[in-house]
Backbone as JSON, one array per atom type, in Angstrom:
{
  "sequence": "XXXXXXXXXXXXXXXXXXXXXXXXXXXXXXXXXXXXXXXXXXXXXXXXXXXXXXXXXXXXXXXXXXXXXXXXXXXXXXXXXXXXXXXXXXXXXXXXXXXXXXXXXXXXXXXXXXXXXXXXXXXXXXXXXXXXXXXXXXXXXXXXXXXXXXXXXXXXXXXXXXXXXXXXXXXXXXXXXXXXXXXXXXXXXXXXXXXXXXXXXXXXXXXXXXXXXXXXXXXXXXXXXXXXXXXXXXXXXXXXXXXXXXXXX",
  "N": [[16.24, -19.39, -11.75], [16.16, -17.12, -9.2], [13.47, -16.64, -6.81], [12.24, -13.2, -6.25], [11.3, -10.93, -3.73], [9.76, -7.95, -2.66], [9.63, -6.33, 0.29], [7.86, -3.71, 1.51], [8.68, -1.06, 3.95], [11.13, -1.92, 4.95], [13.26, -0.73, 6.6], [12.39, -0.91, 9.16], [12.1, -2.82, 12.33], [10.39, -5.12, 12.17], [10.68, -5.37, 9.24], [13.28, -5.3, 8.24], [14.09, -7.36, 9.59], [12.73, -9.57, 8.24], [13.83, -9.44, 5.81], [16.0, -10.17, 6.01], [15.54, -13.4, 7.15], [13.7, -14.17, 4.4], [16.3, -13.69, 2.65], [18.04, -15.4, 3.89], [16.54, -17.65, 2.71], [17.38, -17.78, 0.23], [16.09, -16.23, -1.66], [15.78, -13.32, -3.99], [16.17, -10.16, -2.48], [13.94, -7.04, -2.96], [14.05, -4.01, -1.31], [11.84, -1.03, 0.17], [11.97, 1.91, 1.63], [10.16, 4.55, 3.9], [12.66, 5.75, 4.73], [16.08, 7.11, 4.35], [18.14, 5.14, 4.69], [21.5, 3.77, 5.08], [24.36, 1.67, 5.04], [23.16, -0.55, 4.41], [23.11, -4.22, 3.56], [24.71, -5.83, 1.09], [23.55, -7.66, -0.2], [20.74, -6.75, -0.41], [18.18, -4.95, -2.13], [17.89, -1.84, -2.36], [15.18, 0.46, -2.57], [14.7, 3.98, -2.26], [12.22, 5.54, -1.38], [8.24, 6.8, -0.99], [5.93, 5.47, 0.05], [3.17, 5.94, 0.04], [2.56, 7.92, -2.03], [1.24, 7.27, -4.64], [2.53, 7.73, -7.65], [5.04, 7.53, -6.64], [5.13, 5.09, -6.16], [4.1, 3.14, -7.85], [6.52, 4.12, -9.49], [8.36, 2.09, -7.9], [7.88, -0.97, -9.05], [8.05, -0.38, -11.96], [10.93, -0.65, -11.98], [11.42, -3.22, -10.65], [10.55, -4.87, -12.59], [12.34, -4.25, -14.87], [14.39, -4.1, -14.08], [14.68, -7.14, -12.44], [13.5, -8.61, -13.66], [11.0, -10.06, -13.02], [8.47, -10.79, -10.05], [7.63, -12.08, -7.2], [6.23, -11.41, -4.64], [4.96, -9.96, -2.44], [5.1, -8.23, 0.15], [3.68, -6.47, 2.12], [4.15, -4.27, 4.31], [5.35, -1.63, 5.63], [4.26, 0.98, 8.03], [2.39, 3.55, 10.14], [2.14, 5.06, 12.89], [0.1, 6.67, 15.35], [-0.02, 7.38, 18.45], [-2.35, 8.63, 20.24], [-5.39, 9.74, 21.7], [-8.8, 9.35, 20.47], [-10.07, 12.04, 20.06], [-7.86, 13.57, 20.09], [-6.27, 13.63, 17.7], [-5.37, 14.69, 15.31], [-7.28, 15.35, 11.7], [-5.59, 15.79, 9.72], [-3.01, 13.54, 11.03], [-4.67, 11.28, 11.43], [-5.69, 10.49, 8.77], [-2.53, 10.02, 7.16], [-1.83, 8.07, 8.71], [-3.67, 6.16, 7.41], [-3.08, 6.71, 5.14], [-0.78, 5.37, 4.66], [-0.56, 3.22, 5.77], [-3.06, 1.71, 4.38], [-4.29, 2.6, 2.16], [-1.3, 2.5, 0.93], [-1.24, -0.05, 0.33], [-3.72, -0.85, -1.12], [-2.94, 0.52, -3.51], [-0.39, -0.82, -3.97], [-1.15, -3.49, -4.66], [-2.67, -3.14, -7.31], [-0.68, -2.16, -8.95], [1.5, -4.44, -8.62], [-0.01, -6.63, -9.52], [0.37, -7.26, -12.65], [2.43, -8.2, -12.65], [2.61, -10.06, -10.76], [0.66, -12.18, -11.49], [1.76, -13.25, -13.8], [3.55, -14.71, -12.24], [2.26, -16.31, -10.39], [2.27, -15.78, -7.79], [2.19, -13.91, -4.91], [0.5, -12.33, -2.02], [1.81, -10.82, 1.06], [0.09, -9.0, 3.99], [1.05, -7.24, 6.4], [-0.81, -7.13, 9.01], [-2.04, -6.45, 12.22], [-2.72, -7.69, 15.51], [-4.07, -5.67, 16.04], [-6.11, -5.27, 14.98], [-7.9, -7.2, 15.76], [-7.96, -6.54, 18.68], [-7.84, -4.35, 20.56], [-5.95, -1.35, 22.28], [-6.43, 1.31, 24.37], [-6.02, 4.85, 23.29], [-5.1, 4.21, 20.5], [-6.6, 4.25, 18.24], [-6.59, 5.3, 15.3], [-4.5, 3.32, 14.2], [-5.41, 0.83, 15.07], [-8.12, 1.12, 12.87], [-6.18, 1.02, 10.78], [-5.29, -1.16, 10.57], [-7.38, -2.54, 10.98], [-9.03, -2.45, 8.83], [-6.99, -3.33, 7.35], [-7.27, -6.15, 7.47], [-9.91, -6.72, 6.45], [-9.22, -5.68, 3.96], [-7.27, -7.8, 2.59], [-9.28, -9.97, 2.38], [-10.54, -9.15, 0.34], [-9.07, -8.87, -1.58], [-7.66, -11.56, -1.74], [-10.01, -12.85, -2.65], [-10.27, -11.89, -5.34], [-8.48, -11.92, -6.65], [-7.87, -14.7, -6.72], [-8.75, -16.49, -8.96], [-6.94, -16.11, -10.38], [-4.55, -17.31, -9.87], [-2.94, -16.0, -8.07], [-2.22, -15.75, -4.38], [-3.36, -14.43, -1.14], [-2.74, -13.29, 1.8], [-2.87, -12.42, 5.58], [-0.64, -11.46, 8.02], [-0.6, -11.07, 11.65], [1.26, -9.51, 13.86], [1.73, -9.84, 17.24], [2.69, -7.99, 20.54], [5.89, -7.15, 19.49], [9.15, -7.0, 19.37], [10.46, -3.96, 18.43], [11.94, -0.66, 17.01], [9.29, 0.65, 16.84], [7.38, -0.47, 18.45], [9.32, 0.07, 21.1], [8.84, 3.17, 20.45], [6.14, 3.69, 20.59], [5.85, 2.59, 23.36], [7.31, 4.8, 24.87], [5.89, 7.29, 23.79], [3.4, 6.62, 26.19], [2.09, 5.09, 25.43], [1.58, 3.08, 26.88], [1.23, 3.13, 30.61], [3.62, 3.78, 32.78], [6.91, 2.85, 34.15], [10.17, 2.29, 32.46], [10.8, 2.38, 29.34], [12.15, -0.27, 28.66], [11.29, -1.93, 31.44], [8.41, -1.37, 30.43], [8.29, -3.3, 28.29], [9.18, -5.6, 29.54], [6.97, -5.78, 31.24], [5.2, -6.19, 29.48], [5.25, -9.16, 28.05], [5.31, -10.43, 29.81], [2.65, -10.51, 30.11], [2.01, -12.1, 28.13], [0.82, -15.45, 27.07], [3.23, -17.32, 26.59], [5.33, -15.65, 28.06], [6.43, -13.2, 27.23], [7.95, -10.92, 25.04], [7.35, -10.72, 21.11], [9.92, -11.58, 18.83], [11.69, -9.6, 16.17], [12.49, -11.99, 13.81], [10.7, -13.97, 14.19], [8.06, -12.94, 13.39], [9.09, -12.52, 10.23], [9.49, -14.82, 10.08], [6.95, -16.28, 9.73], [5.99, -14.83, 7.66], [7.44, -15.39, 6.0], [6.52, -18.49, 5.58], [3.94, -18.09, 4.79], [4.01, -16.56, 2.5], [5.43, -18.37, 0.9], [5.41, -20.66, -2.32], [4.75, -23.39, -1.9], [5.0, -23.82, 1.24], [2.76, -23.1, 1.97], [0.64, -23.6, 0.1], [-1.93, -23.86, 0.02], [-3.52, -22.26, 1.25], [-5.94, -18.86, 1.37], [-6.77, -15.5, 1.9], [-6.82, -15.11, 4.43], [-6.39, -14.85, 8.34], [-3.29, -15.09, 10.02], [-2.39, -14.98, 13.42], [0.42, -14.14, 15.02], [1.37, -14.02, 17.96], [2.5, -14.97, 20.74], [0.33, -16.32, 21.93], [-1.17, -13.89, 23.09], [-3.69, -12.38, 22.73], [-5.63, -14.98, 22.88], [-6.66, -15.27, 25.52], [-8.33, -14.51, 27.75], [-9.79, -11.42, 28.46], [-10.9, -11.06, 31.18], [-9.94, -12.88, 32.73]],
  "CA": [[16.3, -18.01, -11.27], [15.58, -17.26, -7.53], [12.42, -15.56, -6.66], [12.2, -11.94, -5.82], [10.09, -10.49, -2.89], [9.39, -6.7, -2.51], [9.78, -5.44, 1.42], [7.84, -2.47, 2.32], [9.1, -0.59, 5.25], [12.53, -2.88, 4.65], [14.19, -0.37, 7.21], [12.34, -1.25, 10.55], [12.26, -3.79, 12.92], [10.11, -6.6, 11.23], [11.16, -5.18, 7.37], [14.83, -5.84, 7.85], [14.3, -9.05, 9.83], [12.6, -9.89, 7.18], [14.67, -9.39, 4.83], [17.04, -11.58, 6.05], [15.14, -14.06, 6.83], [13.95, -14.38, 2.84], [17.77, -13.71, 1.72], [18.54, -16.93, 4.13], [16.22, -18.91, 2.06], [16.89, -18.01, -0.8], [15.42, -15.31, -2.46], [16.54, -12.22, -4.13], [15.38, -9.34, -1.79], [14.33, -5.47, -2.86], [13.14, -3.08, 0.05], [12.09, -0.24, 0.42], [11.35, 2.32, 2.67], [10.75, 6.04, 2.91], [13.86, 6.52, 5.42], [16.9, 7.03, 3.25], [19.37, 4.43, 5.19], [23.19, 3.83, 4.96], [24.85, 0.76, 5.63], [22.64, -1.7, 3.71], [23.77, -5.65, 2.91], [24.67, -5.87, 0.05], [22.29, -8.57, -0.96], [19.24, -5.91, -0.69], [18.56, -3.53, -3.42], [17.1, -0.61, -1.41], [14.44, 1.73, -2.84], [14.62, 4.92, -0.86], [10.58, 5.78, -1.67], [7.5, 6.92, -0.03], [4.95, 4.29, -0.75], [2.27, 6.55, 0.31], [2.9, 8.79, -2.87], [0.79, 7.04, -5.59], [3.48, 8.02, -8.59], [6.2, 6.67, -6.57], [4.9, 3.4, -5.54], [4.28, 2.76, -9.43], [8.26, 3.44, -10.13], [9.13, 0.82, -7.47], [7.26, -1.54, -9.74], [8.72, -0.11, -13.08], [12.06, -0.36, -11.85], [11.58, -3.77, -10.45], [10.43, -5.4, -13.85], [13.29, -3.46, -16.0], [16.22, -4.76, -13.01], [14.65, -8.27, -12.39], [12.19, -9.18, -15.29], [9.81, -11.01, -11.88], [8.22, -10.58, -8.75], [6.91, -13.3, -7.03], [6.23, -11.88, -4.0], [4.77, -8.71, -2.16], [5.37, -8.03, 2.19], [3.15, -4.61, 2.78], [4.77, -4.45, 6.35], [5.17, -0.69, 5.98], [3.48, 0.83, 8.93], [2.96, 4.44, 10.48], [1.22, 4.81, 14.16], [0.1, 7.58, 16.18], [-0.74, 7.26, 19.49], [-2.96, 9.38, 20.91], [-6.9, 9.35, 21.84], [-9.48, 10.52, 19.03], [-10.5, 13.57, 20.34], [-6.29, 14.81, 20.28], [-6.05, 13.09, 16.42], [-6.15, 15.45, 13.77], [-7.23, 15.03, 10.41], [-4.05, 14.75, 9.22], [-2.31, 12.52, 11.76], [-5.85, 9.79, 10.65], [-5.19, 10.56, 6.74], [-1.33, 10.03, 7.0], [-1.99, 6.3, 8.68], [-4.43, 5.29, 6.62], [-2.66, 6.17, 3.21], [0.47, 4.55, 4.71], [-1.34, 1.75, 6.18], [-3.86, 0.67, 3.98], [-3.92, 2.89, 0.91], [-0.2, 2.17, 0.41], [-1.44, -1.78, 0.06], [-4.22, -1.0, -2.01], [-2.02, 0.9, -4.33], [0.78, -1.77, -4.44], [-2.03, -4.28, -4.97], [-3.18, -2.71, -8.1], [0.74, -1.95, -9.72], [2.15, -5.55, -8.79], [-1.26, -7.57, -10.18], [0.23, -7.89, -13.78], [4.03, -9.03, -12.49], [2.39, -11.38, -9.85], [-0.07, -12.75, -12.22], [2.65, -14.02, -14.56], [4.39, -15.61, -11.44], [1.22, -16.35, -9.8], [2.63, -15.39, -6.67], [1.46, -14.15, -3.23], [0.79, -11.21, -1.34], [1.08, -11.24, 3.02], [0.14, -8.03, 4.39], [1.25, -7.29, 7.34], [-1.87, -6.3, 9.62], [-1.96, -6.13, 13.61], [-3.26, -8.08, 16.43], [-5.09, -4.21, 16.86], [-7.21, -5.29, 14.49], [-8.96, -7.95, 16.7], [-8.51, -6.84, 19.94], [-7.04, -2.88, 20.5], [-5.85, -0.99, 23.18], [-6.6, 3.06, 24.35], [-4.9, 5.59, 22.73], [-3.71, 3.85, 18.76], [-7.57, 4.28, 17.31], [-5.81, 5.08, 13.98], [-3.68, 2.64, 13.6], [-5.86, 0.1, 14.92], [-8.72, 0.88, 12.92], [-6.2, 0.76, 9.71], [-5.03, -2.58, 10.25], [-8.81, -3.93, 10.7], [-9.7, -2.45, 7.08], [-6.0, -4.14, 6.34], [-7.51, -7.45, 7.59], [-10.83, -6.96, 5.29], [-8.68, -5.73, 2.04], [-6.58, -8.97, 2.7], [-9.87, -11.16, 2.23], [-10.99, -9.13, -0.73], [-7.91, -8.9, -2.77], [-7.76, -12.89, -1.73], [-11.26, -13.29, -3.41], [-10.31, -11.24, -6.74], [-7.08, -12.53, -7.39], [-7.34, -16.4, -6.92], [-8.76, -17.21, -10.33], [-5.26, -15.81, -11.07], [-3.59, -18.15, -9.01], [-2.67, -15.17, -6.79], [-2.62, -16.08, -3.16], [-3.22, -13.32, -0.12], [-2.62, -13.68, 3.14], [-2.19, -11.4, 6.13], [0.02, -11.6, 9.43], [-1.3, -10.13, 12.93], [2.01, -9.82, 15.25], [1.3, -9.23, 18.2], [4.11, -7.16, 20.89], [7.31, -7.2, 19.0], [10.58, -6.13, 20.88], [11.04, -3.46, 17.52], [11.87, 0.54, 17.64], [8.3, 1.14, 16.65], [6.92, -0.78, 19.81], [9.62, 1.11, 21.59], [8.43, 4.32, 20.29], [5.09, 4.04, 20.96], [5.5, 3.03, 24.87], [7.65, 6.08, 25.27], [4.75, 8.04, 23.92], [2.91, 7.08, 26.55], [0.67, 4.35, 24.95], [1.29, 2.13, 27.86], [2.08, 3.63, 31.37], [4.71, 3.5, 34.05], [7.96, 2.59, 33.96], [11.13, 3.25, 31.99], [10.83, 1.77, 28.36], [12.68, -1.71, 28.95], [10.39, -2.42, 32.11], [7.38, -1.6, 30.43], [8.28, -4.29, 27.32], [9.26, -6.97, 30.05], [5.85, -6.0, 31.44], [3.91, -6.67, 28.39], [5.94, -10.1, 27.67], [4.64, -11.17, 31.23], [1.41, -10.43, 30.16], [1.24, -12.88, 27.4], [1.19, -16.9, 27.51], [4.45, -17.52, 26.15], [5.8, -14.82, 29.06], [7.61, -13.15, 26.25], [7.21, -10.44, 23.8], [8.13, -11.32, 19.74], [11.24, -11.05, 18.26], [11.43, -9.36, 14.8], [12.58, -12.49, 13.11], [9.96, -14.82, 14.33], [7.43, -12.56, 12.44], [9.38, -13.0, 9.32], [9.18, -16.63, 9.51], [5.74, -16.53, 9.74], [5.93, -14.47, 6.42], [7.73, -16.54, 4.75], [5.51, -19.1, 5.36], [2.38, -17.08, 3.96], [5.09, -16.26, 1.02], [6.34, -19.8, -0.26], [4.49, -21.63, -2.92], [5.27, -24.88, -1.48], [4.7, -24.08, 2.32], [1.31, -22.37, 2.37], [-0.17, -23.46, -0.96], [-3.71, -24.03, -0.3], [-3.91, -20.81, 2.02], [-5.67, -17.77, 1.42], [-7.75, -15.42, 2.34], [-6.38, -16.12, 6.06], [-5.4, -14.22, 9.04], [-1.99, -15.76, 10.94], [-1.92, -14.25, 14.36], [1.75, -14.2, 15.87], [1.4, -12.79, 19.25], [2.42, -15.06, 21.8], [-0.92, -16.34, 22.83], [-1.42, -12.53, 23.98], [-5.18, -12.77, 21.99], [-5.9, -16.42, 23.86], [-6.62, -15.22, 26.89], [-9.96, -13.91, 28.56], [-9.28, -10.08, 29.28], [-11.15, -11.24, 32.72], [-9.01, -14.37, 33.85]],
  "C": [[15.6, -17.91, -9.92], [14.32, -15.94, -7.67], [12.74, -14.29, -5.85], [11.34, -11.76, -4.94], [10.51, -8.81, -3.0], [8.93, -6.44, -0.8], [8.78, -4.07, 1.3], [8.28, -2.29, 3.5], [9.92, -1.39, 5.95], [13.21, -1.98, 6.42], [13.68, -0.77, 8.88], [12.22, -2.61, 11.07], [12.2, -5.43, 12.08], [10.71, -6.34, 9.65], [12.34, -5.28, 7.32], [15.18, -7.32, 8.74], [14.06, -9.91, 8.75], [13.33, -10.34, 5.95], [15.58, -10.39, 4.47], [16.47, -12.83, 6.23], [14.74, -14.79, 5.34], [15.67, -14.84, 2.15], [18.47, -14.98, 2.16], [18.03, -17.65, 3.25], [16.69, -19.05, 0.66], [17.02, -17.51, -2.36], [16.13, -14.08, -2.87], [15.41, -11.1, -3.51], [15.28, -8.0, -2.51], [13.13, -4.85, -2.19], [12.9, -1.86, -0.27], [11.32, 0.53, 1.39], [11.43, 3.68, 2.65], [12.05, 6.79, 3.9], [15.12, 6.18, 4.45], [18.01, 6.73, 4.51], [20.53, 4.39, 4.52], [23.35, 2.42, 5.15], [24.3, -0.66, 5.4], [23.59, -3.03, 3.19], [23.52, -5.37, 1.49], [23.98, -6.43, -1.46], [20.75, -8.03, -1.33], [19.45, -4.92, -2.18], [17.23, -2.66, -3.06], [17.04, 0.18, -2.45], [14.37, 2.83, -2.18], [12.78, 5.59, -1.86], [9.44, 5.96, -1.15], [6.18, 6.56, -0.84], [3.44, 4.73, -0.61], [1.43, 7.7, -1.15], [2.39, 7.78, -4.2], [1.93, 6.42, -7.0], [4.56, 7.3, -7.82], [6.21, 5.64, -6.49], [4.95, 2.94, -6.99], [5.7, 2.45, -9.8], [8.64, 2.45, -9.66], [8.61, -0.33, -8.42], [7.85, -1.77, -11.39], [10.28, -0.76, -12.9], [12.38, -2.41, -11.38], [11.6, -4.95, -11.86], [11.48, -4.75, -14.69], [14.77, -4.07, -15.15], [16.08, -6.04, -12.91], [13.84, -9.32, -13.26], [11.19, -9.66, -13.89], [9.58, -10.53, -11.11], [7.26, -11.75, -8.71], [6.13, -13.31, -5.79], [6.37, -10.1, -3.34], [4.29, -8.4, -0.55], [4.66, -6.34, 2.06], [3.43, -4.32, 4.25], [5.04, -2.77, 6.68], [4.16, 0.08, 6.75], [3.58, 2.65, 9.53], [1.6, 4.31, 11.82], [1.45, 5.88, 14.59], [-1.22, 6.83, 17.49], [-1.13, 7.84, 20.27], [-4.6, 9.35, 21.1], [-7.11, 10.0, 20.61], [-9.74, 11.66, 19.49], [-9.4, 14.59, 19.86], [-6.2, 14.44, 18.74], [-6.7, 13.91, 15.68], [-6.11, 14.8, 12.88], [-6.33, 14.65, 9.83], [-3.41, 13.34, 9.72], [-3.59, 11.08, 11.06], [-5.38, 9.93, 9.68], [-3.9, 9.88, 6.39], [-1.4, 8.31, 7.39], [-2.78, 5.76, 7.83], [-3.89, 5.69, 5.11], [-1.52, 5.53, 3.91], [0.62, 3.2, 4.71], [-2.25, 1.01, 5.1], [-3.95, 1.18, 2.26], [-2.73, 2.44, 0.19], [-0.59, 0.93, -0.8], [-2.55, -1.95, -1.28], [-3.51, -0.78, -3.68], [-1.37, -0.39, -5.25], [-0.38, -3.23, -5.4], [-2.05, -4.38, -6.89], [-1.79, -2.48, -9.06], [1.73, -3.24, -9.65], [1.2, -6.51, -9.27], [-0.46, -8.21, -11.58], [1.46, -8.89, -12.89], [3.22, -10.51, -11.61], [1.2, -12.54, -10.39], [0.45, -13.78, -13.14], [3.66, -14.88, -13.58], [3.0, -16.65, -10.78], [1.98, -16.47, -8.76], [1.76, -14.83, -5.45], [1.73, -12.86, -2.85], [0.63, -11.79, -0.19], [1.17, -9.51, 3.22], [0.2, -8.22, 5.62], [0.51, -6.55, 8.31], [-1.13, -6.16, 11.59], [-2.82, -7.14, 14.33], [-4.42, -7.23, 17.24], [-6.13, -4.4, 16.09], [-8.19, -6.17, 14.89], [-9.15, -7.81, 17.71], [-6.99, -5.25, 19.81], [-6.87, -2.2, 22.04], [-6.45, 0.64, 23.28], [-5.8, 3.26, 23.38], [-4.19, 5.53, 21.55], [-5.39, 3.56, 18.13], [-7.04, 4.1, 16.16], [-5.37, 4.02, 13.39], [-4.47, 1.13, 13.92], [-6.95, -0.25, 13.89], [-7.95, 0.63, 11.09], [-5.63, -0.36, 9.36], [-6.12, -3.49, 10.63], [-8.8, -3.48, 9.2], [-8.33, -2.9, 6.59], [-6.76, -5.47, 6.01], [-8.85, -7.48, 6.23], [-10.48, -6.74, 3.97], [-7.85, -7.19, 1.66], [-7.89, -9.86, 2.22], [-10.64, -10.52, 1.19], [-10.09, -9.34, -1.64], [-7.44, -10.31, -2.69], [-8.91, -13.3, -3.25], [-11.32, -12.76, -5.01], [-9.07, -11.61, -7.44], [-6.81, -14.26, -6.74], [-7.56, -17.13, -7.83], [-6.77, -16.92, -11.15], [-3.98, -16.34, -10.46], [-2.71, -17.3, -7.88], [-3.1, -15.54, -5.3], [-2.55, -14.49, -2.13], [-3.66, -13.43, 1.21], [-2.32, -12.61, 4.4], [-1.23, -12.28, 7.58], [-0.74, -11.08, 10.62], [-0.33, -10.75, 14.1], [1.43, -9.2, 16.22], [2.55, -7.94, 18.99], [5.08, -7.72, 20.1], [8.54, -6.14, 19.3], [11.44, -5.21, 19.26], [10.71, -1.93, 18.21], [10.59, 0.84, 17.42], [7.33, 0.88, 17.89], [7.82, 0.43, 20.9], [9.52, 2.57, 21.97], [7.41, 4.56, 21.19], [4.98, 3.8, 22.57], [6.04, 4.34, 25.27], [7.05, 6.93, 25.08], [3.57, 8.28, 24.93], [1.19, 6.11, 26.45], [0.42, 3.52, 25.8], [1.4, 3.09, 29.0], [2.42, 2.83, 32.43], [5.63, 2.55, 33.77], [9.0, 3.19, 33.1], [10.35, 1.85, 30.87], [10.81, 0.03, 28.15], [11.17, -2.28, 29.76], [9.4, -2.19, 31.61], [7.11, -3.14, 28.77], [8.25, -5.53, 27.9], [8.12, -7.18, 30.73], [4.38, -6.69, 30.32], [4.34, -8.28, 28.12], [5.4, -10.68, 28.79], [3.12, -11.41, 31.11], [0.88, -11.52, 29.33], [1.94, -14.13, 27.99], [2.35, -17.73, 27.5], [5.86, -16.96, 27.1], [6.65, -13.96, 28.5], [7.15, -12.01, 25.8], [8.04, -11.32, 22.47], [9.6, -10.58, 19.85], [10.45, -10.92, 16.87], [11.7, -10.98, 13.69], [11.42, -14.08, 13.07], [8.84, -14.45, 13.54], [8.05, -12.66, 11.15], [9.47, -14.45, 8.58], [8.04, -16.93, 9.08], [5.27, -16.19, 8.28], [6.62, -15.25, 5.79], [7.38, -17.81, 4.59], [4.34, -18.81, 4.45], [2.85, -16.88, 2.34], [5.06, -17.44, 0.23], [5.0, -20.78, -0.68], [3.82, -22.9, -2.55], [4.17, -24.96, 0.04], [3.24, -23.91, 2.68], [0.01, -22.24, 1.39], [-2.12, -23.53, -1.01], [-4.13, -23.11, 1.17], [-4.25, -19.49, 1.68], [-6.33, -16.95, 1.5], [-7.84, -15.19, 3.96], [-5.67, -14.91, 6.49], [-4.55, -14.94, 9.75], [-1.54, -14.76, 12.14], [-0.94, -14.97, 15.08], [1.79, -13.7, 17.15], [1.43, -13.7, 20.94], [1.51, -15.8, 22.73], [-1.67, -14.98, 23.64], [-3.67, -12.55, 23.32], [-5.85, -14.28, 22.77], [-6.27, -16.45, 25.05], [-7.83, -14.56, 27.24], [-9.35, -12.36, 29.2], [-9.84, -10.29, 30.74], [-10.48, -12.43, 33.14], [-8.07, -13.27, 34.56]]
}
């Protein structure tokens, strides 16, 4: 029987590279996400769900054990970002990233434990490169993919007598609509959209930004029994060499 993985935030950039990536190797994929898409492969089995929502995150869970009896295999890649200074950041806008961002994960944590216990399987959360090294203007979102990076090396340390492995990611730029978004907000300036992505890609060592499916590789590294077995605990920064570099050179 082929192993199952569980997608959060299946519908953007990295969560449907993803996807495919896995479904090349393999695996039987189910995503979900809380935008209610169209036009899904047929090989996914899309949750439309908002993983933020306690009670719902549970059904994805229910629903996954009652459709596939397993899970072997849990991507928290769902992600929400505001970019604006702290001073302009209301209460809400902080609250809303950090249950999306990090609550979500704790959540899922805590409702896939038994299933991934009986597989002994693997979580990778999918943190940020903002969590070691941040720019103006994405406080929020940077400061909820550092407390991703520290739930990643506790939920490592509490689930490896259980042969549970946990691992995070930290892409760096990735050429997805969520990067897109956020320069058009304003998080970078000058230029039109395009030019300011081929500006950031110049900036790192590689001269590049990511592609979405190069971060999925990386996860499915962190994922497979085989490839990454005596890993965990561990951050895997993807970014280019953009982190490698002396902000003064």
């Amino acid at each position: 029987m082929n192993n199952v993985v569980l997608i959060t935030g299946v519908a953007g950039g990295i969560g449907s590279a993803t996807a495919r990536v896995f479904h090349e190797a393999g695996w039987r994929v189910v995503g979900t996400d809380l935008r209610a898409v169209t036009g899904l492969p047929d090989w996914l089995h899309f949750i439309h769900n908002d993983i933020s929502d306690p009670d719902a995150l549970e059904g994805i869970f229910t629903e996954i054990e009652t459709r596939d009896g397993r899970l072997d295999v849990v991507v928290n890649n769902a992600a929400f970002q505001v970019c604006k200074p702290i001073v302009e950041t209301t209460v809400a806008e902080w609250d809303q990233v950090m249950a999306a961002n990090v609550r979500s994960v704790f959540l899922a944590a805590r409702y896939a434990y038994p299933l991934l216990k009986k597989s002994q399987g693997a979580i990778v959360n999918v943190s940020s490169v903002h969590a070691i090294a941040t720019s103006k203007n994405i406080a929020a979102y940077a400061a909820s993919k550092g407390a991703l990076l520290a739930l990643t090396r506790a939920m490592a340390l509490e689930f490896g007598e259980d042969g549970i492995r946990v691992n995070a990611v930290l892409p760096g730029a990735v050429d997805t609509p969520m990067l897109h978004s956020g320069l058009s907000r304003g998080h970078v300036e000058g230029g039109s959209v395009d030019e300011l992505v081929r500006g950031l890609g110049h900036k790192h060592v590689l001269g590049r930004v990511g592609q979405p499916e190069e971060i999925g590789r990386a996860i499915l590294f962190l994922a497979d029994n085989e490839r990454s077995s005596f890993m965990t605990g561990q951050a895997l920064v993807v970014d280019g060499g953009a982190t490698a570099r002396l902000s003064t050179e």
